[in-house]
C-alpha positions in Angstrom: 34.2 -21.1 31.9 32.9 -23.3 29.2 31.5 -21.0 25.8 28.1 -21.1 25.2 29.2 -21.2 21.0 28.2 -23.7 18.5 30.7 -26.9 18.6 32.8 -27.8 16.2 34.1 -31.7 15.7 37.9 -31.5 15.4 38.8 -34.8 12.9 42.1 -37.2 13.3 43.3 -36.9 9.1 45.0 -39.8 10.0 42.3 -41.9 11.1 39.1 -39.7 10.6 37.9 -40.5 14.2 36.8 -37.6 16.3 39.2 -35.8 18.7 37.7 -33.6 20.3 35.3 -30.7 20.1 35.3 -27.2 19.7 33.0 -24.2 20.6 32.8 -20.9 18.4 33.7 -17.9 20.8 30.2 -15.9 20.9 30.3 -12.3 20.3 29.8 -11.8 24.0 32.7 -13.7 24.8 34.3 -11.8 22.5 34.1 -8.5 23.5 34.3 -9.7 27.0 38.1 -10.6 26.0 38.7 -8.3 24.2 38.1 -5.6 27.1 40.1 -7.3 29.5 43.3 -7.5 27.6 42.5 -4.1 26.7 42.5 -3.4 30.5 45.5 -5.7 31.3 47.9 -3.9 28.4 47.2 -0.6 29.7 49.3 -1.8 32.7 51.8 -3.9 30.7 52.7 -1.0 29.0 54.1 1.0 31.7 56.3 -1.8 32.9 59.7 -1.0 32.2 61.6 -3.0 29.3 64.1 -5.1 31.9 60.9 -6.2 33.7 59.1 -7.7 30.7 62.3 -8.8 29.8 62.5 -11.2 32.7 59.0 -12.1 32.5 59.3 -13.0 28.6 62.5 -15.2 29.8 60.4 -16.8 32.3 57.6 -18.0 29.9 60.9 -19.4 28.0 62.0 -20.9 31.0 58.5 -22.4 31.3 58.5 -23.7 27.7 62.1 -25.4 28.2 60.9 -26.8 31.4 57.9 -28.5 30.6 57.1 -31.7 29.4 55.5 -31.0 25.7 54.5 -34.6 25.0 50.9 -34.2 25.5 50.7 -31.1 23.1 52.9 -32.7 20.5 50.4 -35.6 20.7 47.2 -33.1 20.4 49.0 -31.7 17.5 49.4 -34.8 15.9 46.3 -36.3 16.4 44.3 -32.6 15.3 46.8 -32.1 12.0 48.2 -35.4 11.3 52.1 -34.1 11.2 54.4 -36.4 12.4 55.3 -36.6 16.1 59.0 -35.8 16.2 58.1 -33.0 14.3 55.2 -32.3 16.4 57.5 -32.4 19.7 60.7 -30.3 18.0 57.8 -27.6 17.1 56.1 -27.0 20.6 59.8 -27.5 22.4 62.0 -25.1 20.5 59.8 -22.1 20.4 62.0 -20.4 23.9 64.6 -18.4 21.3 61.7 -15.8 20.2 61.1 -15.3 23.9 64.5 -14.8 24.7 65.3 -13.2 21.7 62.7 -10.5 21.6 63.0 -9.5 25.4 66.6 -8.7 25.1 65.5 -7.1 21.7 63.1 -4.5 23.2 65.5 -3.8 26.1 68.2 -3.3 23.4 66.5 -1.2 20.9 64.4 0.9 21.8 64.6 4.0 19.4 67.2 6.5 17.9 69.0 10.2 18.2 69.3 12.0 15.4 71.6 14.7 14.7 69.7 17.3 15.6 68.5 20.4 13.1 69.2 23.2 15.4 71.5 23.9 18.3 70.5 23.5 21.6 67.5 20.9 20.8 67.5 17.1 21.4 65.9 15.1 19.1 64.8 11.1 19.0 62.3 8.7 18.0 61.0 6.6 20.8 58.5 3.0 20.4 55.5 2.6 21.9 53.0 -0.1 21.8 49.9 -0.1 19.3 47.4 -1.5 22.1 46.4 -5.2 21.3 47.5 -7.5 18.8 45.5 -9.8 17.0 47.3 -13.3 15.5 45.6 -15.4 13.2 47.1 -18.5 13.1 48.0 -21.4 10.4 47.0 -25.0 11.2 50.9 -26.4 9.6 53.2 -24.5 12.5 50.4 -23.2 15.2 53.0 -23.2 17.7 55.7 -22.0 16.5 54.0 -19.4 14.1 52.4 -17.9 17.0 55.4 -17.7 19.5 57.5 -15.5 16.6 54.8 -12.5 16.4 53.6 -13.2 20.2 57.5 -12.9 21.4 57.5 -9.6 20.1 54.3 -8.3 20.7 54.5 -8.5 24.1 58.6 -7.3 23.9 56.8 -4.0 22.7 54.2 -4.0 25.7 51.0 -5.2 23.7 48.0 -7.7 24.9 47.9 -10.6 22.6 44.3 -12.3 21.4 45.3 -15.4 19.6 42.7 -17.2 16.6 44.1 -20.4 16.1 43.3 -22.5 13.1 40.3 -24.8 13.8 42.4 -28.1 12.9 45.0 -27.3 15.9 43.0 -25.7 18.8 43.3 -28.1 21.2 47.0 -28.2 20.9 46.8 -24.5 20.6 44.9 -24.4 24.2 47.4 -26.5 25.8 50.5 -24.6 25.0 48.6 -21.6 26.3 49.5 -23.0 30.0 52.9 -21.1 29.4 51.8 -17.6 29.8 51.3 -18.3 33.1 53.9 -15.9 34.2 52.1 -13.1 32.1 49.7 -10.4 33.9 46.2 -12.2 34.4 44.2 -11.1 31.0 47.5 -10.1 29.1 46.7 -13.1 26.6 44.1 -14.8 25.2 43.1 -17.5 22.9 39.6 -17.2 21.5 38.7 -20.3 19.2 36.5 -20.2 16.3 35.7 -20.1 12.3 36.4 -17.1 10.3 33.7 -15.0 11.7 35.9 -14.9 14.9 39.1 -13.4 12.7 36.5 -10.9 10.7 35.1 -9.5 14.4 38.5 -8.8 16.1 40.1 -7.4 12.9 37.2 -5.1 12.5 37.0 -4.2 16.7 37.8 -0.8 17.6 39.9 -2.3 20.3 42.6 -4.1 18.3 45.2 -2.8 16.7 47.4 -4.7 14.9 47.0 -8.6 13.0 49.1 -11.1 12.3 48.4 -13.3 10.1 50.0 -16.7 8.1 48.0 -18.6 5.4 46.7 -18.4 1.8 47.2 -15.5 -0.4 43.0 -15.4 -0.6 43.1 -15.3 2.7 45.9 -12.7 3.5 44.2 -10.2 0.6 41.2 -10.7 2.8 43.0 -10.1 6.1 45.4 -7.2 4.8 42.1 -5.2 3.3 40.0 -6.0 6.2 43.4 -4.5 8.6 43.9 -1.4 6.1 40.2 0.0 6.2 40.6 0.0 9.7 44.4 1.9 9.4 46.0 -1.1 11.5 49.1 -2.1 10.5 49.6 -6.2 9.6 52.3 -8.4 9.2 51.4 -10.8 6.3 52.4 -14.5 5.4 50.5 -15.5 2.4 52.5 -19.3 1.5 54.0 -19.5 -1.9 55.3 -22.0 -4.8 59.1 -21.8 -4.0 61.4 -22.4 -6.8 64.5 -25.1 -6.4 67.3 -24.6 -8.6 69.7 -27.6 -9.6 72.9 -26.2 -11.2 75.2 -28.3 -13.5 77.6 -27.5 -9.7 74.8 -29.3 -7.6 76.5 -31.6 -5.3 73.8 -34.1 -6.5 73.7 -36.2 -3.6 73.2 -33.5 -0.8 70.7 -31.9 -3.8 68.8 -35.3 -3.8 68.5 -35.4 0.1 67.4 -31.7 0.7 65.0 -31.7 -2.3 63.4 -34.4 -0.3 63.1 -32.7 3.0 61.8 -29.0 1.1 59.5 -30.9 -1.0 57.7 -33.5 1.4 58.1 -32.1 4.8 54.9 -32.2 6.9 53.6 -33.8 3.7 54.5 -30.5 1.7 52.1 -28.3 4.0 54.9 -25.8 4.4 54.7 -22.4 3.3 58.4 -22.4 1.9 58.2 -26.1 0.5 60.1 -26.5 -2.5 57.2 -26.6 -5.2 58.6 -26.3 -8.7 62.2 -27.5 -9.0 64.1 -26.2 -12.6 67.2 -28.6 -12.7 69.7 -28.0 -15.5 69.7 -30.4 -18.3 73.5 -32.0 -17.8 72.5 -33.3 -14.4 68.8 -33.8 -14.7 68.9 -37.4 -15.3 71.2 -38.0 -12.4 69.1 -35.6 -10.0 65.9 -37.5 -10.5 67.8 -40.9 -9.8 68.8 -39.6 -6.8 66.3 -37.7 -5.8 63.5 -41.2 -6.2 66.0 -43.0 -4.4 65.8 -40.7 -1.6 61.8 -40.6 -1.5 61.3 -44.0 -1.9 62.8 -44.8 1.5 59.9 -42.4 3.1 57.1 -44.2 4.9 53.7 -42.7 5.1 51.6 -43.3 8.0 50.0 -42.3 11.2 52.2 -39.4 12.7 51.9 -41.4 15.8 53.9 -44.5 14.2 57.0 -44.4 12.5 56.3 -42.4 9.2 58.0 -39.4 7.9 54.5 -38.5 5.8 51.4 -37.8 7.8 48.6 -37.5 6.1 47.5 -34.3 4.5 44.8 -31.8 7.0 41.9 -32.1 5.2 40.1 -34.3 2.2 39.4 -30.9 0.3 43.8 -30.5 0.9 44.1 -34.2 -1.0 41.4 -33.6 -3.6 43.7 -30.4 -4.6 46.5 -32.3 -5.0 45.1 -35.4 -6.7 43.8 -32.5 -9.2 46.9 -30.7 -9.6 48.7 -33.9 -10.4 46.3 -35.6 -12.7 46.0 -32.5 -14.5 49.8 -32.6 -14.8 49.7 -36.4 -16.2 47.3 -34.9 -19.1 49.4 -32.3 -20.0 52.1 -34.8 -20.3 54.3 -34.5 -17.4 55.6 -38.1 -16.0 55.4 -39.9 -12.7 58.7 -41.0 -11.0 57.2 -42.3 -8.0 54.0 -42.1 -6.1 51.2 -40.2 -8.2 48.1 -42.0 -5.9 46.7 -42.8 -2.8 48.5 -45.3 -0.9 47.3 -48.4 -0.8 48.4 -49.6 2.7 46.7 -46.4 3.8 42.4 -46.5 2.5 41.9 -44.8 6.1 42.8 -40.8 6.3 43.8 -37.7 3.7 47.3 -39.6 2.8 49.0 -39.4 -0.6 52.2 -40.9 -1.7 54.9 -38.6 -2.0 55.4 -37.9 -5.9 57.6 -36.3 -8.3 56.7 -35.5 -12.0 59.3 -34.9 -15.0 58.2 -33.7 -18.4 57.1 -30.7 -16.4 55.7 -27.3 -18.7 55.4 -23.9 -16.9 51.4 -24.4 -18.4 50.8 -26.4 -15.7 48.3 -26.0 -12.9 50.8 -27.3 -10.5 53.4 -24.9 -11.9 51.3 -21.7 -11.2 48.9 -22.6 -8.0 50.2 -23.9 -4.2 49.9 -27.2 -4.2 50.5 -27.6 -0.8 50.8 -31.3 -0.9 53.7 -33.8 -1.4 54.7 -33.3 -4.8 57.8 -32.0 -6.8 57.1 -31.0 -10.3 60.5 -30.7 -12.1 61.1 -29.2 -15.4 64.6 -29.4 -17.3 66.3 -26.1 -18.3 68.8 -25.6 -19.9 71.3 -23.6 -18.4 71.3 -21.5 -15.1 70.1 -18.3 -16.3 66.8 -19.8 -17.9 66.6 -21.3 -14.6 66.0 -18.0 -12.8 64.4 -16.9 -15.1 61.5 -19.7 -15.0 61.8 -19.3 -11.1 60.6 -15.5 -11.4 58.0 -16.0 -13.0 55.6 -16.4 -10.7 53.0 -14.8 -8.6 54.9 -15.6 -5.4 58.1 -14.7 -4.0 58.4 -16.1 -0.4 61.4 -18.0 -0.5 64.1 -20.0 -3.7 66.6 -22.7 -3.0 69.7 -23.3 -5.1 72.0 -26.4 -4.7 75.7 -25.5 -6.1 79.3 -25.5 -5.5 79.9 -22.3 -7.9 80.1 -19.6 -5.9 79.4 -17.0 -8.7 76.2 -18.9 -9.2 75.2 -18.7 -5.4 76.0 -15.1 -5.6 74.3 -14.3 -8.6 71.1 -16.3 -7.4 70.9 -14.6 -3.9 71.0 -11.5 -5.9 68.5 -12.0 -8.4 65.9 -14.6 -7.3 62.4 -12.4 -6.6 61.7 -13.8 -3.5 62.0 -12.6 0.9 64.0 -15.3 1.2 67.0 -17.4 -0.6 68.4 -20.8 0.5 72.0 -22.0 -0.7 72.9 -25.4 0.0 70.6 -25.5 3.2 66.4 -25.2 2.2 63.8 -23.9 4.3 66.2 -22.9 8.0 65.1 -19.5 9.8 66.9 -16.9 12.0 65.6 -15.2 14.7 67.8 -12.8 14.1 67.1 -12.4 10.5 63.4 -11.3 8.5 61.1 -13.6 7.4 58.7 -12.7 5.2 57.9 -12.7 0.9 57.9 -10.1 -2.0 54.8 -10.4 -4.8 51.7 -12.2 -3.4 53.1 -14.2 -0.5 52.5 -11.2 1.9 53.6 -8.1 3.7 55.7 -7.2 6.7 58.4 -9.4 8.2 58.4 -11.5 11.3 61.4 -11.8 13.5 64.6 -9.8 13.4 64.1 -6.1 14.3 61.4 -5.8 11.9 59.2 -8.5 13.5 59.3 -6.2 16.8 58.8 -2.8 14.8 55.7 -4.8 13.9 54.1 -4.1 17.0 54.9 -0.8 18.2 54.5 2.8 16.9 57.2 5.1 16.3 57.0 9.0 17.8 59.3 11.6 17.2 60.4 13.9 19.7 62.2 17.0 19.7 63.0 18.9 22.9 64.5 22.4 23.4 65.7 22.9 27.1 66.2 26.2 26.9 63.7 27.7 25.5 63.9 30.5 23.0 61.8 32.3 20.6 63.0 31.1 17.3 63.9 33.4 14.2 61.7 32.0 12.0 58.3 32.0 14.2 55.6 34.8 13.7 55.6 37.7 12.9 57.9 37.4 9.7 60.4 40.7 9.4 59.5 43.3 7.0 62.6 42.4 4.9 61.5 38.8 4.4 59.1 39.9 1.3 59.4 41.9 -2.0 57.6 44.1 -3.6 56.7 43.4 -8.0 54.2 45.7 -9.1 53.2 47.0 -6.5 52.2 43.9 -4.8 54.2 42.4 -2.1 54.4 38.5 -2.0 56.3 36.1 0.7 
């Protein structure tokens, strides 16, 4: 049924030619939702774990089976990433399925030793209802599987708000649920308004959310004066750490892929690198070398930068860097608009020496291509420099010492700490950041506790009457003055 909302034009960053169109969900399509996923869950719940199980493994199946070329292209078109980026997104998203199902089957509460004979006593999980996930418009896919997987592991109907620059790629990766209960899952496009309406419904009970730490406050103040629990990602400025031990050329080629992947719209991009002064020189060789053979283009073509989402996302980083130059930081490479490229939001990908933590681009999110790097001068004020900051999603460190990797897994205030390897998640494992770059974890067992309530229970089969129930003995209080007290 087509919405009767306002439309929206969706806008190729690449080319700025219109896409497609959008329509606001109205507030009566809305609720209408909202009360049939509501009606759905109430059945989902009762199915038993090994049956969702194999339902979750057949919308894997589906995933793995199907041919993801047309929602890779939407994706590209909508956000501008490049296609094989586009195409490894919507394709590999199977293993939170998979891993989730056999998660909730596995797990599924706890006995504790009990306080008094003849009494068993566990915790059991239940689901909260229906979840609410607020998408981002740099991993809409993929995002959205992780907290998805395991809110329907946990028995939970899913409402999905995706970002307005990826909801026709959104839509089409909807096609499969189609092994799900009719009305189990829903996907309810729209602006802000739509987020505000189904956090603040009494018949949600639970948001997930990725994107700015503005946004996430918002999103984490609207959930907690309505006691739902949230799972917040709220991006970051990740620190990368060059050590006098860097393996300089395997530094020089991850630096490029933390730094300019998807154009640096990546909540764990590498954002402020702090490289030790006795390799410095030969980092930033290396590391130009290895940008300079990036091409920036059309994500349909062969480019490795796409342009970035938005022109308000390229007029932040044009200010971020210019402000940089004034302040007396130097351009290694890039530092402008292409100009092969006067079409579309692209920007060259640039790094900057003669970097001071006074910087804008030091203490905001860029969330462009650009790697500020400021010399230290030994390992420990390089940790230092990488704490302080607001954020604390993820740190990289490139070095062969293993008493420096040690040290910096152990120290470095952040959810998440790369060695050797930048930016690489687990299902298995949390992901998630201290400080301002959220709340809550996604994947791993905490990702699936997420979405279900805990209960205690304590049973006594045989039931007695217990010594210390009413009334208390005579013996159990004293007398002082006269007056007898318990």
């Amino acid at each position: 049924m087509e919405s009767a909302g306002k439309r929206m034009d969706i806008i190729n960053p690449a080319t700025l030619a219109v896409e497609g169109q959008l329509a606001e969900t109205t507030p009566s399509e809305l609720d209408a939702v909202l009360r049939q996923v509501t009606s759905a869950q109430k059945q989902w719940k009762l199915v038993d774990a090994k049956t969702r199980a194999t339902i979750l493994h057949r919308i894997a199946n589906k995933i793995e089976a199907t041919d993801m070329r047309r929602c890779a292209e939407l994706m590209v078109r909508e956000q501008g990433k490049p296609y094989p980026e586009a195409i490894g997104e919507v394709a590999n998203c199977a293993g939170a399925f998979r891993y989730f199902a056999e998660m909730a089957r596995d797990e599924a509460g706890k006995v504790a030793g009990t306080t008094q004979a003849g009494s068993f006593q566990y915790a059991r999980y239940e689901p909260v209802g229906v979840s609410v996930h607020i998408m981002p418009f740099n991993f809409p896919i993929l995002l959205m599987c992780w907290t998805v997987a395991a809110s329907l592991a946990s028995g939970n109907g899913c409402i999905i708000k995706p970002a307005l620059a990826t909801t026709l790629s959104t839509l089409k990766f909807m096609e499969v649920f189609e092994a799900l209960p009719e009305g189990l899952i829903a996907c309810l496009p729209g602006s802000g308004e739509v987020a505000q309406s189904l956090i603040a419904s009494p018949l949600t009970h639970a948001v997930a959310f990725t994107g700015s730490v503005a946004a996430g406050k918002a999103v984490g103040s609207a959930a907690a004066a309505q006691m739902k629990p949230a799972v917040i990602e709220a991006g970051g400025s990740d620190p990368m750490i060059i050590t006098r031990h860097a393996p300089i050329d395997v530094a020089a080629a991850g630096a490029v892929t933390a730094a300019f992947h998807l154009t640096g719209q990546v909540c764990t991009s590498a954002e402020r690198f702090f490289v030790v002064g006795d390799v410095h020189d030969a980092f930033v060789e290396a590391f130009k070398t290895e940008t300079l053979r990036l091409r920036v283009g059309n994500g349909l073509d062969k480019a490795e930068i796409g342009p970035l989402v938005s022109e308000a996302a390229r007029a932040k980083v044009i200010r971020l860097v210019e402000d940089a130059k004034a302040r007396g930081a130097t351009v290694v490479c890039g530092g402008k608009i292409p100009d092969d490229q006067p079409v579309g939001w692209f920007y060259e990908p640039t790094i900057l020496t003669g970097v001071t933590m006074d910087m804008a681009i030091m203490q905001e999110e860029c969330f462009g291509p650009v790697a500020p790097i400021m010399k230290v001068a030994d390992f420990e004020e390089a940790i230092n420099r990488a704490n302080d900051s607001p954020f604390g999603l993820g740190a990289s460190v490139f070095t062969t010492s293993l008493e420096e990797a040690m040290e910096a897994a152990e120290r470095l205030e952040s959810g998440m700490v790369w060695v050797n390897n930048p930016m690489i998640d687990n299902d298995a494992l949390p992901f998630g950041g201290w400080k301002s770059s959220g709340m809550g974890r996604e994947l791993s067992r905490l990702g699936l506790d997420a979405f279900r309530r805990s209960k205690m229970v304590i049973i006594d089969h045989k039931p007695v009457r217990q010594g210390w129930w009413y009334p208390y003995p005579d013996d159990w209080f004293y007398e002082d003055g006269g007056r007898k007290h318990v």
